[in-house]
N, C-alpha and C positions, 0 to 999 in steps of 0.2 A: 627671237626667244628672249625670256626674261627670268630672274631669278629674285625671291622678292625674300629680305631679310626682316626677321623680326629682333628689336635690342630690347630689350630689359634691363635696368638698375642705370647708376649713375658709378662713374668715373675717379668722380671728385670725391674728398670728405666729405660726408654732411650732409652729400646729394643734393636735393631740390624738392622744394616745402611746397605745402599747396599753392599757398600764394606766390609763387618764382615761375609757372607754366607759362606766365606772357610777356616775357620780358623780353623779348626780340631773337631774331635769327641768328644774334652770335653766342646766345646760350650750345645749342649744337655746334657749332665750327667748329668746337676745340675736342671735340670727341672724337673716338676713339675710332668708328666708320668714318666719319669725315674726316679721317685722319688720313686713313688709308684711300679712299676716293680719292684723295689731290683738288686738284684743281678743277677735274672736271664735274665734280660734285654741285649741285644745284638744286634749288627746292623747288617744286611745284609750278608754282605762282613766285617770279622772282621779285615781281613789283611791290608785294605784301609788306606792309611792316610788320606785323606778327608771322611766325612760322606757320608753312603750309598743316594741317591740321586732317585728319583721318574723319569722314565722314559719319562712321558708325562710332567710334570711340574718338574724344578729341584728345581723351589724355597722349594718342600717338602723334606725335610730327614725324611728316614726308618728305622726303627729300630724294632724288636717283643720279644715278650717274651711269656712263658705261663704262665695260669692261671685256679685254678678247676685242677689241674693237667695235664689234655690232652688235652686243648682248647688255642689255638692259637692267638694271640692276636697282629697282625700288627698295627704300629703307624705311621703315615704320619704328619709331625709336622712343620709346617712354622711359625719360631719366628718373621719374618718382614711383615708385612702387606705392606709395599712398591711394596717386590717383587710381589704381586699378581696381581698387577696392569702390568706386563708385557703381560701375556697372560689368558685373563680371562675365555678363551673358556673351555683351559686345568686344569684352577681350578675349571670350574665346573665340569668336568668329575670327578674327583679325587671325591665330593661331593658327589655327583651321588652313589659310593661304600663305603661310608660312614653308617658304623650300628650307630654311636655317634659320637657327635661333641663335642670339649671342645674350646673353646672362655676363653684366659686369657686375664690379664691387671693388670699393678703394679698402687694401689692406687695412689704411690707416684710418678706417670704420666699422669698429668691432660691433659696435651695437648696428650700422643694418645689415650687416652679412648675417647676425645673427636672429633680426625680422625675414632676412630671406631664407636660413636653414630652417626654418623653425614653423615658419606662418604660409609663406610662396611656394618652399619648395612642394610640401606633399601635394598642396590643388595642382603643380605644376606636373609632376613625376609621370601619376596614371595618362595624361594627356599626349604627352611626349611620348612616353613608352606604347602607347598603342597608336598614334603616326607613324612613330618613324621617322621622325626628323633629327636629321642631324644636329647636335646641341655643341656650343664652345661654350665653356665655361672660363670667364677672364677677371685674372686679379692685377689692378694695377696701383701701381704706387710702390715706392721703395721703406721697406720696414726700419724702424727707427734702430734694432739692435741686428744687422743684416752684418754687421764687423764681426762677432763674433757669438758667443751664448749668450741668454737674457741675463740680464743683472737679477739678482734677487732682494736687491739693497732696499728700503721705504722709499729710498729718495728716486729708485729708477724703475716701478716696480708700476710705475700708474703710466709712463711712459712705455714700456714694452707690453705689457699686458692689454692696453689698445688694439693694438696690431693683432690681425687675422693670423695666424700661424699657416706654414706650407701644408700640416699634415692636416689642416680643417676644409681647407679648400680642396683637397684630394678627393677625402670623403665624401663632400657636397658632389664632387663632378664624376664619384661611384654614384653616389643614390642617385640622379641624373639621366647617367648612362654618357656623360660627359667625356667631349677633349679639355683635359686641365692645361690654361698657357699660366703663366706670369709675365707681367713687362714691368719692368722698372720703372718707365717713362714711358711716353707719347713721342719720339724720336721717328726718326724713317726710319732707323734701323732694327728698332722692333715691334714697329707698326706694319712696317712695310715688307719686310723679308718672312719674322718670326711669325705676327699673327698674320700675312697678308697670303704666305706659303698654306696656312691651314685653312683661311678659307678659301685659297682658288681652288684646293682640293677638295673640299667640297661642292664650292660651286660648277667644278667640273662635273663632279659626279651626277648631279641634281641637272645639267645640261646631258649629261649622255641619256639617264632615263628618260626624259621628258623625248629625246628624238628618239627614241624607242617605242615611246607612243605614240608619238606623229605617225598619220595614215604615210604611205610611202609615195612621195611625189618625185621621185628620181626621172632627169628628164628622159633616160632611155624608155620607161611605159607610156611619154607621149607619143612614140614613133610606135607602140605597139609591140615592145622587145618581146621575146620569148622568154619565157622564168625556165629557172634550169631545175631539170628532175628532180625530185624528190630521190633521196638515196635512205632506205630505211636500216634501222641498225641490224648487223647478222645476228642470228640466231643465237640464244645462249645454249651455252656447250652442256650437257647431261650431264649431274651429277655422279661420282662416283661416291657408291656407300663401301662405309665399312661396318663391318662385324664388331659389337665390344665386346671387349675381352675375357674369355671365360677361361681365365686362370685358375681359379679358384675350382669352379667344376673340373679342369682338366685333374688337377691333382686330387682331387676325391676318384674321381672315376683310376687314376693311379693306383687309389691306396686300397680301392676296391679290386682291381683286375689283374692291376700291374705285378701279379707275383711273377713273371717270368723276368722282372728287372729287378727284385728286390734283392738286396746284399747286406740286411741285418734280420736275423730271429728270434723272435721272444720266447722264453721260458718258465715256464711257472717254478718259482725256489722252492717249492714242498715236495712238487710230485713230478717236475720235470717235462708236465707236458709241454705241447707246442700252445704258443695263444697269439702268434700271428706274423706277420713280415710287413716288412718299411724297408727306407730306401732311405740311405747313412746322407748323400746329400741335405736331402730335405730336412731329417733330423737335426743335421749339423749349422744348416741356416735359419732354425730356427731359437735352438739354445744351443747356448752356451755349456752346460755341463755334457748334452751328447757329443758339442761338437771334441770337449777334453776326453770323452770317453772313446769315441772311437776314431778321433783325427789326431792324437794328442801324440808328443815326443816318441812314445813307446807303445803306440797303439798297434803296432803292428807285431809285437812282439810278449804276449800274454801270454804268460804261464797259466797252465791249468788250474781252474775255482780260484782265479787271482781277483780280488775286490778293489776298485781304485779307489776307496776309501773306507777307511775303519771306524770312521765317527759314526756310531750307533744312532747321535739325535738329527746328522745331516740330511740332506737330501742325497748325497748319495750311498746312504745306505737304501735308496731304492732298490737300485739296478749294479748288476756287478759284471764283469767280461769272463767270460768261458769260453773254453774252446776244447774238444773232446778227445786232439791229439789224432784223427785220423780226418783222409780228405772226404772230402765231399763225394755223398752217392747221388748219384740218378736219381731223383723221386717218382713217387707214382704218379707224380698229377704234368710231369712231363717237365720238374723246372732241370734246365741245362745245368752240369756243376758247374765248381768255381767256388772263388772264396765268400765263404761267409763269418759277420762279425755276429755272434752266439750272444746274447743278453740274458742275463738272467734275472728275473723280475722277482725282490723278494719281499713287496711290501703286499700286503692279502689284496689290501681296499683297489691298487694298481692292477692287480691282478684280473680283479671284478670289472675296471672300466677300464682296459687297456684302449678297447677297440673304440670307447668314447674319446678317447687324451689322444691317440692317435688322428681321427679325425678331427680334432681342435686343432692339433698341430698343421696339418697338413691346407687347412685355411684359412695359416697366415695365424693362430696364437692371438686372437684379438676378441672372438666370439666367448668372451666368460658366461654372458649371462647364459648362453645356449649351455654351454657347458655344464652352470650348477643345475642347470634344468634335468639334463639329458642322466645325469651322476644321484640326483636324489629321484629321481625316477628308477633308479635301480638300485639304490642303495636302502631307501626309505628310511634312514637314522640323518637327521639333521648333523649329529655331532660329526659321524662318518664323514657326511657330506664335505663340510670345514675343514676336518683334517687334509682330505685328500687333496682339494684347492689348494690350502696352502702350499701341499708337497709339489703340485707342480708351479706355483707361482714362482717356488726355489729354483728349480730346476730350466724353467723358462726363461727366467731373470727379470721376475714382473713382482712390484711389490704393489701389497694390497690396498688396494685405494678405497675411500668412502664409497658407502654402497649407493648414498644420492648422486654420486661425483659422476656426470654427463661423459661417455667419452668422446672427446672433440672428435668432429667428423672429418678433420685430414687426418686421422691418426686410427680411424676405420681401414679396411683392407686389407690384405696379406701385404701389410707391408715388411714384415719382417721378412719373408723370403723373397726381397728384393736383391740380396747376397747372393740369393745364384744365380745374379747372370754377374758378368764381368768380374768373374772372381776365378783366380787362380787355382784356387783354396779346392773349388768343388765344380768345376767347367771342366769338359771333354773336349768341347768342340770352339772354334772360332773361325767366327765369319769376318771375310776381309771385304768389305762392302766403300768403293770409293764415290766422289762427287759424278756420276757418270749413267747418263740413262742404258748403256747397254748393260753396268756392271748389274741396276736393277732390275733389268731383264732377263739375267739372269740368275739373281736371284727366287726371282716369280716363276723360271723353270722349274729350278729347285723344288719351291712352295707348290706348284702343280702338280711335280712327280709324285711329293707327299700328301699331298691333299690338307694340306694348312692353307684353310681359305683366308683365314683374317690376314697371313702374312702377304698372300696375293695380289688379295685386297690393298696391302698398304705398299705392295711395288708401285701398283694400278696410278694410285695417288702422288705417289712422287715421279713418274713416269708423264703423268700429266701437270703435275706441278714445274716441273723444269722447262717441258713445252712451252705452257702456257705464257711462261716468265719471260722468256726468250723475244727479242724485238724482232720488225719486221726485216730491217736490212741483215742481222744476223742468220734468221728462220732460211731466209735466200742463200746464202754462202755455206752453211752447216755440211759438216761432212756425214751428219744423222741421217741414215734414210726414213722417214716417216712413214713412207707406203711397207717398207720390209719389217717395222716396228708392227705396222698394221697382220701384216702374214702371220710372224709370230704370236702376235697377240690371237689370234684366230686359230693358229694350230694348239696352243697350248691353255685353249679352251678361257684364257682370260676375257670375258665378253663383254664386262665393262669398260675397257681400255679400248675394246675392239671398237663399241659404236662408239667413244670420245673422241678417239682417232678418227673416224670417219668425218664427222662434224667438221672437228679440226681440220682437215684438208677442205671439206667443205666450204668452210668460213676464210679459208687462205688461199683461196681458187685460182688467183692470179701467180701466186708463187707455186703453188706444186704442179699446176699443169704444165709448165715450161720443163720442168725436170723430167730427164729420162723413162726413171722409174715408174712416172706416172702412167704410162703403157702396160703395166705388170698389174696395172687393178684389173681384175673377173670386170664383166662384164655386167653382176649385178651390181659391185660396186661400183662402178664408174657411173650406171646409171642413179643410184641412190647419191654418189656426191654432186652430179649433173642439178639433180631435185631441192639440193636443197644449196647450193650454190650460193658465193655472196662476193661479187656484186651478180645478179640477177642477169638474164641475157637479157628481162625485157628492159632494165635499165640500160644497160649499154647500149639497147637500138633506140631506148628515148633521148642518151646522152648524144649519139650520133647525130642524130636526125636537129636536135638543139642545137650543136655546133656550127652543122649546116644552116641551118635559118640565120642564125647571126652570121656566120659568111653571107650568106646572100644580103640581109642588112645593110651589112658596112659596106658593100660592095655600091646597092640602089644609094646611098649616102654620100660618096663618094662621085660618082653620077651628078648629085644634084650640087654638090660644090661646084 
């Protein structure tokens, strides 16, 4: 095998003029590949007195050597970037059998580093980048102001400003697609270690693909070896869906249904009637003025037509707390007594949209435009309209924003009654849910008994998310039973769990059939995880039967020694 390098640029200052191309084989000796070859570097034709020369481009000299011991290593190396400009067709051919490029330039030649950013590289760029060849990009030479900052004096100014800087060469070996080195010198020690490390690494690499493509001439296919089964990948495991979240309709369908959980009433302030019930949670995480109104220091302790505030222009001269001094009757529509917080609504226009503001509220306080729609449709006076916005933008704790002003779409959603959950303030209930597949199993009982699919659903998924996480030597020792995970999932009507589990044991055929439990599948399942099994029975009798033949093999081989 061989690996064939292409060089580009010169080394030196100053490079190499058109007329310097023939000036003998010790032009190259002192570069920066021949540096790195040693000794066993050689050019073509050693008899020549001008350097070996590239058939289709002469601006290349040839030279090879090896490397790895028996790996062949051609060098095509044009120190003047001028000549390429002669025939550009035949320097791309030359590109074209290129495994690696190497791109030099002496720091202490600003003007051709700056022919090569400027003129080479873009013809260079699309060429490269649609190969695929591996590119080093090398600056050699030590910079005149490498002690410490550039001078900026007149007298030091034409001396630093020469010099290629680190952050232009970077650049160059970005647009590229480039490894950037630096070497100070042509030394062994960073010829040989620094740049010699980066390109064995490549030329490794550029030798593994190429025996990738070589047809396979391993000498076991001349005796006629047997190729071992094909083992094809298990099946992927079934999605579990979930449900999104219909928060938002739950608490409408609340605020429509739920009077038998409702624990605040409204009151019209003229005539007393009823105009409707809600549920003081909700109200409370949504504003801030209901939740002073009826969560508030002395909320519990309302004297009779008591007002919790007397400001005439506030917002809360909306609404005021009453309470009638006797307990709660039975109603006729069958609500259970118990305490209720009495509201008394005393603003008219509130009056009229109760049942509008309370639906706003109740989906999250974020829907205005719905709102002024839903409000001047039943109000039909613009000014009405406005007033009554404003009164609950008060009471909300929402100030009025331009009416072009977009609202950003993470700030869409009931996000405001996000406060009821993990809140002291207005939570009943608390669930102690730990890192543990049975505790989410039992959770998904729960969510069963109740028939909360989405919460079922989301056991379903972390139930197979911890499976699925779990390695194989673990999956083998686990105190989990996966076939009883399977039962329950079946009795408690989880069906998604049910066939991902099935698979799953399917796909682990070799670990759960060894366990006990595995006698406890029906007999439909045992035959549906038999079906769809992995590794395959017919594999294991093709792996069998291969094992054998090569026994038999080594055995006739053995014989003929």
């Amino acid at each position: 095998m061989s690996v064939h390098i292409v060089a580009l640029g010169s080394e030196c200052p100053g490079g190499v003029g058109p007329g310097d191309e023939t000036t003998g084989p010790g032009q190259i000796q002192g570069g920066l590949l021949w540096s790195y070859l040693g000794h066993g570097a050689r050019e073509l034709d050693p008899n020549s007195v001008t350097p070996s020369r590239h058939p289709l481009n002469p601006a290349f000299m040839e030279y090879q050597s090896r490397v790895f011991g028996d790996v062949r290593v051609m060098v095509r190396d044009c120190p003047s970037w001028d000549l390429l400009d002669s025939d550009w067709a035949s320097v791309r051919s030359v590109l074209e059998q290129a495994d690696i490029v190497v791109i030099k330039y002496s720091v202490n030649d600003k003007l051709a580093f700056q022919q090569v950013r400027n003129v080479y590289a873009p013809r260079l760029r699309p060429l490269l980048r649609h190969w695929g060849v591996p590119v080093i990009l090398v600056a050699v030479g030590a910079r005149l102001n490498d002690e410490g900052p550039p001078c900026t004096c007149p007298l030091c100014a034409s001396d630093w400003s020469s010099c290629v800087p680190h952050s232009e060469g970077l650049q160059l070996s970005r647009d590229l697609g480039a490894t950037y080195l630096e070497l100070p010198s042509l030394n062994n020690f960073f010829v040989g270690r620094y740049f010699g490390s980066v390109l064995e690494y490549f030329m490794i690499q550029c030798l593994k693909q190429k025996a990738k493509e070589r047809p396979d001439k391993r000498r076991g296919h001349r005796f006629n070896e047997p190729r071992p089964p094909h083992l094809d990948q298990p099946a992927r495991l079934p999605p579990v869906r979930v449900e999104e979240s219909s928060f938002s309709q739950d608490l409408q369908w609340l605020l429509e249904r739920g009077v038998q959980f409702a624990d605040v009433a409204f009151y019209a302030g003229d005539s007393g009637k009823e105009l409707g019930w809600a549920h003081a949670s909700v109200l409370c995480a949504v504003s801030p003025y209901f939740r002073q109104l009826l969560v508030g220091r002395q909320a519990w302790e309302r004297p009779v037509s008591r007002c919790t505030c007397r400001d005439r222009d506030g917002p809360h001269s909306l609404l005021s707390t009453w309470d009638g001094g006797i307990d709660d009757l039975p109603r006729a529509d069958g609500h259970p007594p118990g305490h209720l917080s009495r509201l008394v609504v005393k603003d008219p226009l509130l009056c009229l949209c109760l049942w509008e503001t309370l639906m706003f509220l109740y989906r999250g306080a974020w829907e205005w435009e719905y709102l002024e729609e839903a409000i001047a449709e039943k109000l039909k006076n613009p000014l009405a309209v406005a007033q009554l916005m404003d009164r609950i933008r008060s009471f909300v704790g929402r100030e009025k924003a331009p009416r072009d002003t977009p609202t950003p779409r993470s700030q869409q959603g009931p996000l405001t009654l996000g406060s009821l959950f993990n809140s002291p303030l207005y939570s009943d209930v608390i669930f102690m849910v730990q890192a543990s597949v049975l505790q989410a199993m039992a959770v998904l009982v729960c969510a069963e008994m109740y028939q909360v699919k989405r919460l079922q659903h989301l056991c379903e998924v972390c139930v197979c998310a911890y499976l699925q996480s779990m390695p194989s030597r673990e999956l083998a020792s686990t105190g989990i039973s996966v076939i009883r995970l399977l039962k329950r999932a079946k009795c408690h009507n989880a069906d998604q769990l049910y066939v991902w589990l099935l698979h799953f044991i399917a796909n682990n055929y070799l670990i759960f059939s060894h366990k006990p439990d595995f006698l406890e599948l029906s007999d439909e399942e045992r035959e549906q995880v038999e079906r769809l099994r992995w590794p395959s029975r017919g594999y294991l009798q093709e792996l069998s039967e291969y094992q054998q033949r090569r026994r038999q093999i080594r055995k006739s081989r053995c014989s003929i020694m």
